[in-house]
NUZA-332596 format. One record per residue (C-alpha): residue number from 1; x, y, z. Coordinates in steps of 0.25 Angstrom, whole numbers, plus 5000, padded with zeros to 4 digits. Each point is the difference from the previous one (the first is absolute). Example, Ala and Ser with C-alpha at 12.3 -4.5 7.8 and 13.67 -1.06 7.14 Angstrom:
<pos: 1 | x: 5049 | y: 4982 | z: 5031>;
<pos: 2 | x: 5006 | y: 5014 | z: 4998>;
% end
This chain:
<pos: 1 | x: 5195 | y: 5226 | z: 5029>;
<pos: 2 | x: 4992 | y: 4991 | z: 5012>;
<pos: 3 | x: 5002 | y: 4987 | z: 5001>;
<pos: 4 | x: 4988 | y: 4993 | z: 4999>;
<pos: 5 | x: 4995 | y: 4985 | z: 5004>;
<pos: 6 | x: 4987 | y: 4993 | z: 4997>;
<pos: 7 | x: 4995 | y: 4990 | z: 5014>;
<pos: 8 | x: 4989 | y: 4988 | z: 4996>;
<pos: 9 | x: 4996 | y: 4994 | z: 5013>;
<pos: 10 | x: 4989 | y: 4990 | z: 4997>;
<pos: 11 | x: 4993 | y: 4996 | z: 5015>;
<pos: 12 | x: 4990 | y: 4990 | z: 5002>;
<pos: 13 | x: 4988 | y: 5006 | z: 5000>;
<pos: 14 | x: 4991 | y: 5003 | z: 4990>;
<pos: 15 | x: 4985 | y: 5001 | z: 5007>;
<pos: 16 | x: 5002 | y: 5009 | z: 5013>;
<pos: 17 | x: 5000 | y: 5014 | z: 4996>;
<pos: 18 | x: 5003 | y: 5004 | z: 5013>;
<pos: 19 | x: 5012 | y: 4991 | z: 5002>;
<pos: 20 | x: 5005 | y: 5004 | z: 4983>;
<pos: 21 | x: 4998 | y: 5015 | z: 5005>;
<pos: 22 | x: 5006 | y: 4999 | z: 5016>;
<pos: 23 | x: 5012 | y: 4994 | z: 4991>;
<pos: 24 | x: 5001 | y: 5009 | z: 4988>;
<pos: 25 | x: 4998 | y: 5012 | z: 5010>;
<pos: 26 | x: 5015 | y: 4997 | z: 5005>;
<pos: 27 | x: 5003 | y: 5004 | z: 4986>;
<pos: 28 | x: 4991 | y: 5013 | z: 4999>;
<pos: 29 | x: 5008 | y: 5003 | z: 5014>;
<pos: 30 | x: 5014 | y: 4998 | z: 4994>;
<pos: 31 | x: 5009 | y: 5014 | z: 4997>;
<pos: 32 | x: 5006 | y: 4998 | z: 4986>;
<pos: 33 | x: 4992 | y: 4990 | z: 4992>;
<pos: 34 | x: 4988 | y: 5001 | z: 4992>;
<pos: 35 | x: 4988 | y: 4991 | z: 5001>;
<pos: 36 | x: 4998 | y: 4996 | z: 4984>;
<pos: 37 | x: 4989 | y: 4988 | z: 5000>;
<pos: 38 | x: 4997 | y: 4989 | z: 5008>;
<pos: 39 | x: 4990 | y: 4988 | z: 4995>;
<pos: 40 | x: 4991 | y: 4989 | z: 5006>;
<pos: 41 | x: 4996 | y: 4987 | z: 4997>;
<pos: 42 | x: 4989 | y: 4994 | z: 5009>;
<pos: 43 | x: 5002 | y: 4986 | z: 4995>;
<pos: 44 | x: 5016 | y: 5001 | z: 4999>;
<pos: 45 | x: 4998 | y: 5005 | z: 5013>;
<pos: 46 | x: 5012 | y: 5011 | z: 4997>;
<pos: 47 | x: 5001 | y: 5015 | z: 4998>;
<pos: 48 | x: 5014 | y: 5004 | z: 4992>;
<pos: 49 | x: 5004 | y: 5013 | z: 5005>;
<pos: 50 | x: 5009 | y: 5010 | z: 4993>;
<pos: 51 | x: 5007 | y: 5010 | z: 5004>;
<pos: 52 | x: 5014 | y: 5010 | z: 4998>;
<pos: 53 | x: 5009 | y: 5008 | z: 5004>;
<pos: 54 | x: 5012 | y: 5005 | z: 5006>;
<pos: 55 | x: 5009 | y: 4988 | z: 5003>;
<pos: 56 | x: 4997 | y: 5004 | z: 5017>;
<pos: 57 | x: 4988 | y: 5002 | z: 4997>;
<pos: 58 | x: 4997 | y: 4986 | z: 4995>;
<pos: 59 | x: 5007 | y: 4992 | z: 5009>;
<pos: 60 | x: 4993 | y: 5007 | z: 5011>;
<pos: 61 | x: 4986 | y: 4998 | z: 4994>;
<pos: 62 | x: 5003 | y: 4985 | z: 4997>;
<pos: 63 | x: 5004 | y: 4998 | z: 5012>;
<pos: 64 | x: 4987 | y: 5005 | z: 5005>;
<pos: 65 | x: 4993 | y: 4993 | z: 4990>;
<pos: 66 | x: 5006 | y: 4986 | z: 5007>;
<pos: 67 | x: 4999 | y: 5006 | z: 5014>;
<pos: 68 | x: 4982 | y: 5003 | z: 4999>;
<pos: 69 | x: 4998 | y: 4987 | z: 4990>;
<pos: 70 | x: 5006 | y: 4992 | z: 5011>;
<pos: 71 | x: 4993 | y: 5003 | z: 5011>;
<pos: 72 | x: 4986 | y: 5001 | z: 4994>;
<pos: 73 | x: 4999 | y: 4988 | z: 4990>;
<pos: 74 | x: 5001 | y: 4986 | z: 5005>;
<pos: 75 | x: 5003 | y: 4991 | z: 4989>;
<pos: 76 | x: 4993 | y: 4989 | z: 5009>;
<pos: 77 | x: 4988 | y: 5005 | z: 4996>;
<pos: 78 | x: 5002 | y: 5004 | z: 4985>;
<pos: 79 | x: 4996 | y: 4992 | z: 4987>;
<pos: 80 | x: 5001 | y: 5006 | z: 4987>;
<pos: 81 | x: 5004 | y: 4992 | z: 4985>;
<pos: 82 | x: 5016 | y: 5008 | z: 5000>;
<pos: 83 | x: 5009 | y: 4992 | z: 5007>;
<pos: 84 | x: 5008 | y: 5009 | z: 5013>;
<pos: 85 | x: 5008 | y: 4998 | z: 5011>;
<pos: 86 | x: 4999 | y: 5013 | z: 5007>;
<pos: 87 | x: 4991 | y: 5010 | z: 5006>;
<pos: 88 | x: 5007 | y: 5009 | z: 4991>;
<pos: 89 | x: 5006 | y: 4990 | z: 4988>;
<pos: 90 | x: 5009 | y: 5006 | z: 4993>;
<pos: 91 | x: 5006 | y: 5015 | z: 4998>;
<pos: 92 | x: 5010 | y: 5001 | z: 4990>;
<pos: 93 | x: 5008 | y: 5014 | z: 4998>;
<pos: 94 | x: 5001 | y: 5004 | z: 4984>;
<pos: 95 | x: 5009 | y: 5011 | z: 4995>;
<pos: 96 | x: 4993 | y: 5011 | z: 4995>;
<pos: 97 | x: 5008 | y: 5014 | z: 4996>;
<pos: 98 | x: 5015 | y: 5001 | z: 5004>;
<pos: 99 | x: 5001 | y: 4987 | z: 5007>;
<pos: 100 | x: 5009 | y: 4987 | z: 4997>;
<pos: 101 | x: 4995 | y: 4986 | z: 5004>;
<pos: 102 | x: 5011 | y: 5000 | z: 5008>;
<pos: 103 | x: 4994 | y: 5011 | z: 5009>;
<pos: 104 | x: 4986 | y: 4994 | z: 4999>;
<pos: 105 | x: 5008 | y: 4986 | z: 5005>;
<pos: 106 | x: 5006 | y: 5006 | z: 5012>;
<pos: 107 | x: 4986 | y: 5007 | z: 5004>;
<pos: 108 | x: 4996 | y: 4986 | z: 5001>;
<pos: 109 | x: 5008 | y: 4996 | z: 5008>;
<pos: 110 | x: 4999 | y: 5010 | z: 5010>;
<pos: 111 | x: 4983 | y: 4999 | z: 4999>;
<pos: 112 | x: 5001 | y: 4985 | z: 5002>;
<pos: 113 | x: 5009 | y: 5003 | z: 5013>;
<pos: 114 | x: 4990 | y: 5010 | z: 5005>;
<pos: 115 | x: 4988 | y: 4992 | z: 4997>;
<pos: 116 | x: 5005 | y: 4987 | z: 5008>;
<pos: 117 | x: 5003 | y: 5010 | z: 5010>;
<pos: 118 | x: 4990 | y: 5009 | z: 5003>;
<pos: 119 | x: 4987 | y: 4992 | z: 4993>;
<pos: 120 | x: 5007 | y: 4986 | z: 5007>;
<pos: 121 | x: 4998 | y: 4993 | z: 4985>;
<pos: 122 | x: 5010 | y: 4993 | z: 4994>;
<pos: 123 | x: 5005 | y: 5005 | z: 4986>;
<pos: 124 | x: 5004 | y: 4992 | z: 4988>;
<pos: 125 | x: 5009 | y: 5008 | z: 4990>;
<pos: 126 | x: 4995 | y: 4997 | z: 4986>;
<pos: 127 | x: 5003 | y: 5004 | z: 4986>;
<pos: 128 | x: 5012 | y: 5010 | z: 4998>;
<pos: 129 | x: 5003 | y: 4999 | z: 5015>;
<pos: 130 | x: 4999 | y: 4984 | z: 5002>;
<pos: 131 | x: 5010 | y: 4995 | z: 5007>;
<pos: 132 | x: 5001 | y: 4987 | z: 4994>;
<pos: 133 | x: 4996 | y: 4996 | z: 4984>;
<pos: 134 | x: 4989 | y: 4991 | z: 5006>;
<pos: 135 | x: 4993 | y: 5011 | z: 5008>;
<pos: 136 | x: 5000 | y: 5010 | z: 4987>;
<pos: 137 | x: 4985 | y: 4995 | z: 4997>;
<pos: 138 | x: 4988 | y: 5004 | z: 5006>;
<pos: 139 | x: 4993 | y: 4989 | z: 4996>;
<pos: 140 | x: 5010 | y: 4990 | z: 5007>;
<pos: 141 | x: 5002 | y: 5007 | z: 5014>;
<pos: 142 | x: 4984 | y: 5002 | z: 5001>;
<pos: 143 | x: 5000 | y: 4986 | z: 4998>;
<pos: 144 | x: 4990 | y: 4992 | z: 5011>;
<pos: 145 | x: 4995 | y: 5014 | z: 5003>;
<pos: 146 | x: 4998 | y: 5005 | z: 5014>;
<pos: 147 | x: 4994 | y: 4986 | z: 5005>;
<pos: 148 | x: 5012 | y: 4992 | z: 4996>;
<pos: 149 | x: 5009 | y: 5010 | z: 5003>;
<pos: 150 | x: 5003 | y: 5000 | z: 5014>;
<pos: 151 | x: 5007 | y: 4985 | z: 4997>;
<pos: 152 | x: 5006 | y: 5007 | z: 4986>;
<pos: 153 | x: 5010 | y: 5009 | z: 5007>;
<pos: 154 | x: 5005 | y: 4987 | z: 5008>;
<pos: 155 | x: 5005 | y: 4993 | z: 4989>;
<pos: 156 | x: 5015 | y: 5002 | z: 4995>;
<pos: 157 | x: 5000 | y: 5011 | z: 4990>;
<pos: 158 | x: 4988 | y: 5007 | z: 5006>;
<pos: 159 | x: 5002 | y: 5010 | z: 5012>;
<pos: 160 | x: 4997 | y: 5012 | z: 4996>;
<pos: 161 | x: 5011 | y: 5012 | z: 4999>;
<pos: 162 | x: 4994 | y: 5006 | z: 5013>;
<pos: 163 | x: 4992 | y: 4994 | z: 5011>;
<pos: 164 | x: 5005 | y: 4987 | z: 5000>;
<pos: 165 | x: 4993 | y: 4987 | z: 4997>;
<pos: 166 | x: 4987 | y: 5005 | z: 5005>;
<pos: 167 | x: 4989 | y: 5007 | z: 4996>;
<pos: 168 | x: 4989 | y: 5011 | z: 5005>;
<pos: 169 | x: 4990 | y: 4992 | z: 5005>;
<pos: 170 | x: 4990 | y: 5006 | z: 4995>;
<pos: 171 | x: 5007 | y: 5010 | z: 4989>;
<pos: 172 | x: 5008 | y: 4989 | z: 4993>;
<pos: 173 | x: 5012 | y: 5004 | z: 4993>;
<pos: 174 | x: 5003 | y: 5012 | z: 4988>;
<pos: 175 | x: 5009 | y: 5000 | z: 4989>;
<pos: 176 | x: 5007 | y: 5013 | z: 4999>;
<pos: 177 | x: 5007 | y: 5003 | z: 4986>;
<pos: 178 | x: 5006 | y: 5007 | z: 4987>;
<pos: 179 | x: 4994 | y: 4997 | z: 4989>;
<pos: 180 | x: 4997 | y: 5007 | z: 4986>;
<pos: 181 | x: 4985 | y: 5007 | z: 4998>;
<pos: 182 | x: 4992 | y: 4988 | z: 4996>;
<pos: 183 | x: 4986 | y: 5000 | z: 4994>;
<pos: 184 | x: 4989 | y: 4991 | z: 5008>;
<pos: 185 | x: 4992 | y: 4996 | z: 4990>;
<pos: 186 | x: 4987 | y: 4992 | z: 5001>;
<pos: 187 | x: 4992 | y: 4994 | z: 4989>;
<pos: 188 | x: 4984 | y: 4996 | z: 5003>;
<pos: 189 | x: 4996 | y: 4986 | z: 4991>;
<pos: 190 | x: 4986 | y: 4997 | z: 4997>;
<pos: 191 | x: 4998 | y: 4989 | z: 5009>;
<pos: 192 | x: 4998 | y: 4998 | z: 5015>;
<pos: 193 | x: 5011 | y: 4987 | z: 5000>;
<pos: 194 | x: 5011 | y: 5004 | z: 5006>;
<pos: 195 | x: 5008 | y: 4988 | z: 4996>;
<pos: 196 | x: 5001 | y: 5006 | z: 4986>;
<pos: 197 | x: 5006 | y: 5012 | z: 5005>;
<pos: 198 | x: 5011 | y: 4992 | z: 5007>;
<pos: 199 | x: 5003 | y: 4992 | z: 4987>;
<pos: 200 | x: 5001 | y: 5013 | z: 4991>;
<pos: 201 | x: 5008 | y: 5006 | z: 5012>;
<pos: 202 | x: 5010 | y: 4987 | z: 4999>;
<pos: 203 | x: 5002 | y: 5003 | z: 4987>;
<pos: 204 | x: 5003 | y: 5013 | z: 4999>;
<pos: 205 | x: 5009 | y: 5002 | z: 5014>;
<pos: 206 | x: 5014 | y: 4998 | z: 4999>;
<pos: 207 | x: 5003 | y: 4992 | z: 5010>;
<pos: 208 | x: 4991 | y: 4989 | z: 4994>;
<pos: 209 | x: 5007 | y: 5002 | z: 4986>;
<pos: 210 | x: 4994 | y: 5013 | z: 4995>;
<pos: 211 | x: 5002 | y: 5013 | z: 4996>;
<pos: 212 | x: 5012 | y: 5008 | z: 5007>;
<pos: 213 | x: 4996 | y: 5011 | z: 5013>;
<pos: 214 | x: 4988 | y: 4993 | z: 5000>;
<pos: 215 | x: 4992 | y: 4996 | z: 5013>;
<pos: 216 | x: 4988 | y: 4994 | z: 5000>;
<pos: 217 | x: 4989 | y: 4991 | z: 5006>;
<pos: 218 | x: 4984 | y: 4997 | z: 5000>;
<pos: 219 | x: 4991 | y: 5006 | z: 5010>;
<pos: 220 | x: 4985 | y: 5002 | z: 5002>;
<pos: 221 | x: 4992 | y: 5013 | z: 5001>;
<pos: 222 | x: 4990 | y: 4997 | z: 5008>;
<pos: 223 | x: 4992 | y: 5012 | z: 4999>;
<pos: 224 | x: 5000 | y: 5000 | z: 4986>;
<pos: 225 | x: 4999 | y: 4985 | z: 4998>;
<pos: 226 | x: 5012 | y: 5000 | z: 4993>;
<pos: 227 | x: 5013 | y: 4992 | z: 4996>;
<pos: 228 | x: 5010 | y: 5008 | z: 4999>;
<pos: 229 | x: 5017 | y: 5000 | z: 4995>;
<pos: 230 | x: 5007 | y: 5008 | z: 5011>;
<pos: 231 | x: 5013 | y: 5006 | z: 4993>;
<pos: 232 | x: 5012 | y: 5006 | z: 5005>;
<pos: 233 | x: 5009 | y: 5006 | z: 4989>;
<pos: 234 | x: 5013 | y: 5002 | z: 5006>;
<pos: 235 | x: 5006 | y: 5005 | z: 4987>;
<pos: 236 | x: 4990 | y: 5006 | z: 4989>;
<pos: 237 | x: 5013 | y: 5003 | z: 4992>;
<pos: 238 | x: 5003 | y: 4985 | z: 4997>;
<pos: 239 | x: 4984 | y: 4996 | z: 5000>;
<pos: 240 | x: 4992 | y: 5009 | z: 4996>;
<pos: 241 | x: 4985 | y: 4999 | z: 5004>;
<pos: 242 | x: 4994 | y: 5000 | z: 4989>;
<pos: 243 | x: 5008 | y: 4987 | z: 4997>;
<pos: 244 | x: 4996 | y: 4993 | z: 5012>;
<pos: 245 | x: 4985 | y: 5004 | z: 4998>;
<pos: 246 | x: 5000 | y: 4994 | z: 4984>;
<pos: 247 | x: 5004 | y: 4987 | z: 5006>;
<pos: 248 | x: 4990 | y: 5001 | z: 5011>;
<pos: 249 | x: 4989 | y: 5002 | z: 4991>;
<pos: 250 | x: 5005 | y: 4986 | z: 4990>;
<pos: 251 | x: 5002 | y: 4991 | z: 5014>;
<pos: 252 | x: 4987 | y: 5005 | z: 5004>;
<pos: 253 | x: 4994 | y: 4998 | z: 4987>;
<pos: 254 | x: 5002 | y: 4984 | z: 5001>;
<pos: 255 | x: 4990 | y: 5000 | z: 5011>;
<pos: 256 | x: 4989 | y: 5008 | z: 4995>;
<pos: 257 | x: 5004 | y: 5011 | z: 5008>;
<pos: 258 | x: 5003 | y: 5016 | z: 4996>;
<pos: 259 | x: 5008 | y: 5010 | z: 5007>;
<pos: 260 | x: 4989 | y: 5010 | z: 5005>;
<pos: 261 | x: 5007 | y: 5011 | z: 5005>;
<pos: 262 | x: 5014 | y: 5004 | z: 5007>;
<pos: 263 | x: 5005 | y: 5008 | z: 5011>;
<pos: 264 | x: 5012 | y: 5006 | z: 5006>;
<pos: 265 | x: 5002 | y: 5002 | z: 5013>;
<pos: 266 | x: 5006 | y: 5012 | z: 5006>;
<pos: 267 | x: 5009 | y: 5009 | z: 4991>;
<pos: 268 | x: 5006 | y: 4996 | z: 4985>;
<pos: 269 | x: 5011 | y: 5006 | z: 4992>;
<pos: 270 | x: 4995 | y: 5008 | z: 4989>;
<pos: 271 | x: 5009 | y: 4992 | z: 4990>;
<pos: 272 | x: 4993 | y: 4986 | z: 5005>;
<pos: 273 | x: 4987 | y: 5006 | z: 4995>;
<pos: 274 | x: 5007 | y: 5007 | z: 4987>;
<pos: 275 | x: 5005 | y: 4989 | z: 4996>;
<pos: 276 | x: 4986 | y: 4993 | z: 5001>;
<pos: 277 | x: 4996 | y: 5010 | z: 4991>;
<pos: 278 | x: 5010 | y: 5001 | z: 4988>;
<pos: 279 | x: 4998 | y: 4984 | z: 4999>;
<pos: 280 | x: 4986 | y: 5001 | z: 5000>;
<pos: 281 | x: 4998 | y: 5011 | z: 4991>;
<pos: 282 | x: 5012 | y: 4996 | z: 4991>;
<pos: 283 | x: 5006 | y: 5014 | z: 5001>;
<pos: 284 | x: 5011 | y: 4998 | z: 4991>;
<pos: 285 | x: 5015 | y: 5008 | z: 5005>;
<pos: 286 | x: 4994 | y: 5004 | z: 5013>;
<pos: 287 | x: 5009 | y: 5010 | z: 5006>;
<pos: 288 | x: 4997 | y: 4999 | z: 5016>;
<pos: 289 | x: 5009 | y: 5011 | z: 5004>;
<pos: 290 | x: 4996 | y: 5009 | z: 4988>;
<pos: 291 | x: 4985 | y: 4996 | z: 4998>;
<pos: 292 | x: 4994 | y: 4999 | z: 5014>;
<pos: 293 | x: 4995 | y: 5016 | z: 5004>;
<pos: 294 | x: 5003 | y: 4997 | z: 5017>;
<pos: 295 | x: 5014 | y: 4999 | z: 4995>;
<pos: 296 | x: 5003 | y: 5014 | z: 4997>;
<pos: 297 | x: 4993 | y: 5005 | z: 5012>;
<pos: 298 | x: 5010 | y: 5004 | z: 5010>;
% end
């Protein structure tokens, strides 16, 4: 059978169309991968593109990715409410079909090499791949973001795995990773103060003392007029999302405020939103493998 990998590149642009297209275009061009959704937001200022494949295939076409993001967005010039660090942010390698980690970690490595090589950004290795146990979070490398970051990779601890302790000066620095598929996962609140979506997302991240594979933090949707808790679920397995949603709606709750809506960004696992759906509906001895139609489609 084909191996298949699954590539999420997240740049930093969400309000260009030409720029999100000029980019996504390197993807479209790429022999062996498939273009599966891409999705932007003007006030994040992002668009999450996904994308799979061959293993060549995906390499080539991140590397792309990193090479077209680079030389068309300058992060000089870019505000938007997600944090980022890079031109392209992050691009993390998840095994799909016939693929161990280990073969997703080693395609890392060689993406990271050829993106400080030939797009001249400096690669932080992250997740699965880190090379140390403090550079496994995200959260922690992006840490003082493009503007702090040219003093970051100074600092004992901080040079990145390739290109040295500097950083594009325009493009900033990308993390490149394994990782596990994970569900971004954003919940809207009835309320136009961000500051109550940054104490809900203290409380239910984990790094603040939270739920497990749980990322999290406030942000504003300004064309919407709208606080919302901005969620990454690394592991829908251990915390599900309904879970995470239940305790959003109580926190909120003490502020007058309710959720409104929720959205996930990019592509989910069915079982995330199945499991959704038995606890909801209170389907009692809910067989996912047996019960759900897709499943006995070949």
């Amino acid at each position: 059978m084909a191996k298949i990998v699954e590539c999420v590149p997240n740049i930093s642009e969400g309000r260009n169309t030409k720029i999100i297209e000029a980019v996504i275009d390197r993807v479209r061009q790429t022999k062996g991968v498939t273009l599966l959704d891409y999705s932007s937001n003007p006030s994040h200022n992002r668009t999450v593109i996904t994308f799979f494949g061959s293993p060549e295939g995906v390499k080539e076409a991140a590397v792309e990715v990193a090479k077209k993001a680079a030389e068309l967005i300058d992060l000089n010039k870019h505000e938007g409410e997600h944090p980022r660090m890079g031109a392209v942010d992050v691009i993390p390698f998840i095994p799909i079909k016939e693929v161990e980690m280990e073969e997703c970690i080693e395609i890392s490595k060689e993406v990271g090499r050829r993106v400080w090589e030939e797009a001249k950004m400096p690669v932080f290795l992250y997740e699965e791949s880190a090379s140390a146990p403090h550079r496994v979070n995200l959260a922690q490398i992006r840490k003082g973001q493009f503007e702090g970051m040219a003093e970051k990779v100074k600092e004992e601890g901080w040079e990145p795995d390739f290109g040295g302790k500097t950083i594009h000066p325009t493009a900033g620095v990308v993390a490149v990773g394994a990782r596990m598929p994970l569900v971004a996962f954003n919940i809207n609140l009835s309320t136009s103060n961000v500051e109550i979506a940054s104490k809900i997302a203290k409380i239910i991240r984990r790094s603040s003392g939270g739920f497990d594979c749980v990322k999290a933090l406030g942000v504003m949707l300004e064309e919407r007029n709208v606080a919302q808790v901005s969620i990454n679920m690394t592991n829908f397995h251990k915390t599900p999302l309904y879970r995470v949603l239940e305790l959003t709606k109580a926190e909120a709750a003490r502020y007058g405020v309710h959720v409104i809506g929720t959205e996930i960004v990019g592509l989910t696992p069915m079982q995330a939103l199945v499991d959704c759906a038995e606890y909801y509906l209170q389907i009692e001895d809910f067989d996912f493998d047996k019960q759900v139609l897709e499943n006995h489609i070949i």
